[in-house]
C-alpha positions in Angstrom: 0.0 0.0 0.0 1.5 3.2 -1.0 2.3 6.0 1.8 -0.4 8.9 1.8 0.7 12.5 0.8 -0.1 14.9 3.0 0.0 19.2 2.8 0.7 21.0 5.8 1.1 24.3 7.0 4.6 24.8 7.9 3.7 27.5 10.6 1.7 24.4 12.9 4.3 24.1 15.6 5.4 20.9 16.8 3.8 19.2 14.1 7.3 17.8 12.0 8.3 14.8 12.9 5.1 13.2 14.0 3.4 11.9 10.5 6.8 11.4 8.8 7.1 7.5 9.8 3.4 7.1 8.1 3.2 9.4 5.4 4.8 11.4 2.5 4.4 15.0 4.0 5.5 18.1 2.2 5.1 21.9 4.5 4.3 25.1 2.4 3.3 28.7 3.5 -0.3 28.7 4.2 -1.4 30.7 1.4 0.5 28.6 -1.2 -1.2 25.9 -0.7 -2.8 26.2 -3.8 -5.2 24.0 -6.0 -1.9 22.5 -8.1 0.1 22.0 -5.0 -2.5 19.7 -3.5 -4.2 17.9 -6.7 -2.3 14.9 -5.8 -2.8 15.2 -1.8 -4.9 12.8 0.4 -5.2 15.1 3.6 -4.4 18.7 4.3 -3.1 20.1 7.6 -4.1 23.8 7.9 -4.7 27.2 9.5 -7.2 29.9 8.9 -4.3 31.1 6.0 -5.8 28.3 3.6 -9.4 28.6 2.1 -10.4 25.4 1.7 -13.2 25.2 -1.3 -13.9 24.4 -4.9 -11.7 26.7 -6.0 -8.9 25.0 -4.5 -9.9 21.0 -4.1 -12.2 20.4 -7.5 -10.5 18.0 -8.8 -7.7 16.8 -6.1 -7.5 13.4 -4.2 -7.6 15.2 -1.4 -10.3 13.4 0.9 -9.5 14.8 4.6 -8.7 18.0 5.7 -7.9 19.2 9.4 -7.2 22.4 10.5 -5.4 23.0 13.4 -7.8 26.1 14.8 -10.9 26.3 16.5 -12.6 28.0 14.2 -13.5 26.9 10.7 -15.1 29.5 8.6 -12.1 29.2 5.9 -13.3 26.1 5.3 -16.5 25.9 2.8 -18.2 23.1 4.9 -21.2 23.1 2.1 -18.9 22.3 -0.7 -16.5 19.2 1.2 -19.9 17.8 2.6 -21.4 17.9 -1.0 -17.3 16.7 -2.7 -17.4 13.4 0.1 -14.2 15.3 1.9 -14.5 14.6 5.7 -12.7 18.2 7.5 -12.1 18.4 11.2 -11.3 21.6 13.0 -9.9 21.8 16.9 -12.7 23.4 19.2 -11.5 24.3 22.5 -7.9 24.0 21.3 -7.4 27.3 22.4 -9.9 28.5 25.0 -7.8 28.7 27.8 -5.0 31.1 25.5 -8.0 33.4 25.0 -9.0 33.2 28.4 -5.4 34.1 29.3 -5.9 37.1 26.5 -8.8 38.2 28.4 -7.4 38.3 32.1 -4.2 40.2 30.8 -6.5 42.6 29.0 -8.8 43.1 32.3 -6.0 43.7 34.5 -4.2 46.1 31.8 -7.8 48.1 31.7 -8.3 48.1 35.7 -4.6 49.2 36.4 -4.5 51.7 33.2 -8.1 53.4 34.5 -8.6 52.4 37.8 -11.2 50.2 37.5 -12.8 48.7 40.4 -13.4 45.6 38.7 -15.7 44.0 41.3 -17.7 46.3 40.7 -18.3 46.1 37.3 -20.4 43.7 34.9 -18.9 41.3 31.9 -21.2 40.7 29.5 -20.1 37.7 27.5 -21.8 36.8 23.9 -21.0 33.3 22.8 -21.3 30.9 25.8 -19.3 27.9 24.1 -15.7 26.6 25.2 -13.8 30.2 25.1 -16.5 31.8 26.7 -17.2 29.7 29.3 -13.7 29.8 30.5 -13.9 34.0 30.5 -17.1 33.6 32.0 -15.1 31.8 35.0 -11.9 34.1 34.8 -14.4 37.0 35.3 -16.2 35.7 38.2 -12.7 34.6 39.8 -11.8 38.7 39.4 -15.2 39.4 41.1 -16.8 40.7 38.1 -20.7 39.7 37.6 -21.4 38.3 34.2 -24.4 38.3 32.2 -24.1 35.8 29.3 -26.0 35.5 25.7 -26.1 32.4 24.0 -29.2 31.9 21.7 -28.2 28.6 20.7 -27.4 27.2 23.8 -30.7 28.9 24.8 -32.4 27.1 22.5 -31.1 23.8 23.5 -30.9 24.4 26.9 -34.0 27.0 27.6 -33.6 30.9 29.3 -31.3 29.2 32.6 -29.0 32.1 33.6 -29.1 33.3 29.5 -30.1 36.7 29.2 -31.5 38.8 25.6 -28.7 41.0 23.9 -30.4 44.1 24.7 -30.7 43.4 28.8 -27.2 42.4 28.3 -26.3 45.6 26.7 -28.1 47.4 28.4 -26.3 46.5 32.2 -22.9 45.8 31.0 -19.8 48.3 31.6 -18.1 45.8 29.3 -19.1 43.7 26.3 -17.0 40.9 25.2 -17.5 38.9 21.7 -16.4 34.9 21.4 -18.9 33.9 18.4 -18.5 31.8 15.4 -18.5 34.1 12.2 -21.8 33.3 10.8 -22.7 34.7 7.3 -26.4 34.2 6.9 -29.2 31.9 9.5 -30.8 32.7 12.6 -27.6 33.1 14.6 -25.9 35.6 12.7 -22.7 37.3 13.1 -21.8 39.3 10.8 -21.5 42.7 11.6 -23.4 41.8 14.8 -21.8 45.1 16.8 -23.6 47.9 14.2 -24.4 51.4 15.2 -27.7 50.0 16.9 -26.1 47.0 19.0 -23.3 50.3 20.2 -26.5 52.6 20.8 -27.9 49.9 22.9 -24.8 49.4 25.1 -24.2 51.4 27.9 -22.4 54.9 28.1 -19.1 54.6 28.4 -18.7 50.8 28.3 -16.0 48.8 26.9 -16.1 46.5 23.7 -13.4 43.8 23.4 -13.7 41.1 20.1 -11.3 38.3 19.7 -13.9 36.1 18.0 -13.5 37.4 14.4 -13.2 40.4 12.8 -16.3 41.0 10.0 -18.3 40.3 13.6 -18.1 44.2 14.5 -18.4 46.6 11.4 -15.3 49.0 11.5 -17.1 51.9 11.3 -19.8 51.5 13.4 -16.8 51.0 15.8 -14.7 54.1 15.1 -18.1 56.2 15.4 -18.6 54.3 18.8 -15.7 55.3 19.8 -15.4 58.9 18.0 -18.6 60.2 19.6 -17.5 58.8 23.5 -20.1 56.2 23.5 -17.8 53.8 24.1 -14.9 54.5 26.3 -12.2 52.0 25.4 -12.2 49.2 22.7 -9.5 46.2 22.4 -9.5 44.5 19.2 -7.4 41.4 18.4 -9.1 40.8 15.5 -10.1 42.9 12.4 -11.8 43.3 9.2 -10.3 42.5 5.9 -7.1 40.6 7.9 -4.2 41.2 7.3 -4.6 44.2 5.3 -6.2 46.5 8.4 -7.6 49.9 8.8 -4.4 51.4 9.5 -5.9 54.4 11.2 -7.8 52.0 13.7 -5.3 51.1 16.0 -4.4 54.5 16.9 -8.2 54.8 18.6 -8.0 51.6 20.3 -7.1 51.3 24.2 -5.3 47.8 22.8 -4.6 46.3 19.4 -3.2 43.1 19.0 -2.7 40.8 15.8 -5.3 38.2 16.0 -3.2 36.6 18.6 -5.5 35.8 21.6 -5.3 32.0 20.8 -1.5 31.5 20.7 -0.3 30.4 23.6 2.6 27.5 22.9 -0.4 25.7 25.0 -3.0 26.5 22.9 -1.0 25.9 19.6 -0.1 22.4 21.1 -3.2 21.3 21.4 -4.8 22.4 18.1 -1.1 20.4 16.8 -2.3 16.9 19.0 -6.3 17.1 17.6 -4.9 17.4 14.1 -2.4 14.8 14.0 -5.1 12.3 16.0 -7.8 12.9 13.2 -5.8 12.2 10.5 -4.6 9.3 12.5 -8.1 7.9 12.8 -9.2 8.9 9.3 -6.2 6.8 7.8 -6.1 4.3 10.7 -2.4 5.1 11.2 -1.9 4.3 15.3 -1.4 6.9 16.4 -4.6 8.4 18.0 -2.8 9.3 21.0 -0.3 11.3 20.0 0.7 14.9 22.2 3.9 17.0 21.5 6.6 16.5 23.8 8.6 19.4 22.9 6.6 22.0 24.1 9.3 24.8 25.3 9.0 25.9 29.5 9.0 29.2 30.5 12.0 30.9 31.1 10.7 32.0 34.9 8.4 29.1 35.8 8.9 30.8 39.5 7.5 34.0 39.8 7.7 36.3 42.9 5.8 39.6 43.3 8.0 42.4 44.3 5.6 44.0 46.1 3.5 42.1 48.9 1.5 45.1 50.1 -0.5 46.4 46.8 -3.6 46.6 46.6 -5.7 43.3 45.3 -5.8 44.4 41.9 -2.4 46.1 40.9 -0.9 43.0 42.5 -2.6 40.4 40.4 -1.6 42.9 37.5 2.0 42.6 38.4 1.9 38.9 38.8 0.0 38.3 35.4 2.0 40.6 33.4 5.4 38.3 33.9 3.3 35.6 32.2 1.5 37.4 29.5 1.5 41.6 28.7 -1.0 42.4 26.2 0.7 45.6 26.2 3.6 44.0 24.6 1.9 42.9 21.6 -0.1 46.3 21.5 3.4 48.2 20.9 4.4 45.7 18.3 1.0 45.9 16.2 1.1 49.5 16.9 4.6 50.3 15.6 4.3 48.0 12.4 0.2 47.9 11.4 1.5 47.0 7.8 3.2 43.9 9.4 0.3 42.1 10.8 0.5 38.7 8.8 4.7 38.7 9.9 3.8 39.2 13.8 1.8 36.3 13.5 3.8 34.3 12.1 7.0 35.3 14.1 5.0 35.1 17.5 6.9 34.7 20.6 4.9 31.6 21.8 3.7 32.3 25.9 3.0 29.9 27.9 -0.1 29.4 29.9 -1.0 30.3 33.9 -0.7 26.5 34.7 3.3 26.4 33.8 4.2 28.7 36.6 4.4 28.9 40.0 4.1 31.9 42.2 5.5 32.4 45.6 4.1 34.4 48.3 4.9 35.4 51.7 2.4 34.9 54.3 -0.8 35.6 54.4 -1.5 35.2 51.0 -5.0 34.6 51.6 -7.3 36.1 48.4 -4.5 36.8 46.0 -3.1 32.6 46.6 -6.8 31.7 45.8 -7.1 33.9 42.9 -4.0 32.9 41.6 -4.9 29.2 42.1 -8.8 29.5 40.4 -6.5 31.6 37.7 -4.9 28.3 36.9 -1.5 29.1 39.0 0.3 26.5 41.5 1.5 28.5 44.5 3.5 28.4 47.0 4.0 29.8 50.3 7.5 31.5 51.4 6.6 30.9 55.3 9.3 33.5 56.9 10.1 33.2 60.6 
């Protein structure tokens, strides 16, 4: 039996080395994975970079395609369905990445303004793995969250689901994790227009790291031009990677569509690729994890300052994991660039690698930092 060819993405991380023993595999740039390169392909290995659709498969031997990301809108689901090619993509992959994304960004917002963020209300649209882990990561901060999910509504009647104009209405900040849906019931696209920003609060804060065409750009620059909304964090963006250079310069924080990409997150989207093409082509290896996952360079971090307040000490702890400030000045300083900072990410690592130490009496801040996803450990001094 001959070997199967396979196409990947040569930006999946720890990906070579694990199909070589079972398959011919050859690792392009995204987009030049084109309908020539893969006429004679059995399986593709993919990110968002590669539209996978007529134009591209008619008349390959491709018959399996997984992409390594949680979503799957590049991937015409209609047309593969209707062509007999089976496609898998990685939900949940990343969900604890973009929850790290979100806690950074909370704790950037509440030390940059002030923000009592007890006091305050998340409201969360798009209840599914991502957002339930915010909706957690909020409540750990002492936030209250209100949460939209229509389809999970539907399924799972009104339960602690509210209607996207209550939440609107009572939330000092709105946070998108939706699917990008086109057309149907539970559409997306441009979901945040000029009405859904009349309808939220004065003042409140907008954050999307679901996908870009979910929040029309202008609607948002009005928004934000005419001070109904006081602070906006994009990570993602219309027409990617080609932005509205001027946008950034508006924003309280602009990243490059990098919420998901922690070396954790990309690991994982890696391990449910490789194990669905090992089922599809029964190749053994439906196990399969990466094993060379870097550790951080500080797994042991120490706050340098025991008597701050709640807040600004959870801040300085977080930060040494993950400053979304960091890539704000990068995206900032080179908004032509966004495809390269991508792809030349500096790969973070995840709460759960690290270990803080405190001094005594760590009390709230230990459990924070432990519901956070942190192991700590108490410097007892005598």
């Amino acid at each position: 039996m001959s070997r199967i060819r396979i196409i990947a993405d040569d930006k999946i991380p720890f990906l070579k080395g694990a199909l070589e023993p079972f398959a011919e595999i050859h690792y392009l740039p995204g987009r030049e994975i084109t309908s020539g390169v893969v006429r004679d392909a059995d399986a593709l290995i993919i990110r968002t970079r590669t539209r996978c659709n007529g134009e591209l498969l008619d008349g390959s031997g491709v018959k399996f395609i997984a992409s390594a990301t949680i979503g799957y809108d590049h991937i015409d689901t209609g047309y593969c369905n209707s062509a007999g090619i089976r496609w898998t993509n990685a939900p949940g992959c990343n969900s604890a990445s973009v929850r790290q994304y979100m806690v950074s960004a909370l704790l950037y917002l509440s030390n940059l303004k002030n923000l009592s963020l007890e006091n305050m209300t998340l409201g969360v649209i798009g209840v599914g793995n991502v957002g339930t882990k915010v909706c957690g990561a909020a409540q750990v901060l002492g936030m209250k969250v209100l949460m939209n999910d229509p389809p999970r509504e539907r399924l799972e009647g009104k339960g602690a689901f509210v209607h996207l104009t209550e939440l609107l209405a009572h939330s000092d900040i709105v946070t998108l994790h939706v699917p990008l849906n086109r057309s149907g019931a539970d559409r997306t696209l441009h979901l945040v227009d000029h009405l859904f920003i009349d309808r939220m609060k004065d003042g409140a804060v907008l954050i999307n790291t679901s996908r870009g065409e979910v929040a029309d750009t202008e609607s948002v620059r009005q928004g934000m031009l005419r001070g109904k909304l006081s602070d906006v964090i994009l990570d993602v963006f219309e027409n990617e990677p080609l932005i509205d250079a001027g946008l950034p310069g508006l924003l309280t924080l602009a990243t490059p569509h990098v919420a998901g990409y922690s070396a954790d997150g990309k690991a994982n989207g890696t391990m449910m690729a490789v194990q669905s093409v090992s089922r599809f082509f029964n190749l053994g290896i439906d196990d399969w994890r990466p094993r060379d996952v870097p550790a951080p360079a500080q797994p042991m971090l120490s706050p340098g300052t025991s008597g701050a307040d709640l807040y600004p000490l959870l801040w300085e702890i977080y930060r040494q994991t993950y400053d979304i400030s960091e890539d704000d000045e990068r995206l900032r300083e080179n908004p032509h660039r966004f495809d390269e900072l991508r792809e030349q990410y500096p790969l973070r690592r995840e709460p759960e690698s690290y270990t803080v130490k405190l001094k005594n009496g760590s009390g709230e801040i230990g459990h924070k930092l432990r519901m956070l996803g942190f192991s700590v450990k108490e410097d007892r001094q005598t």
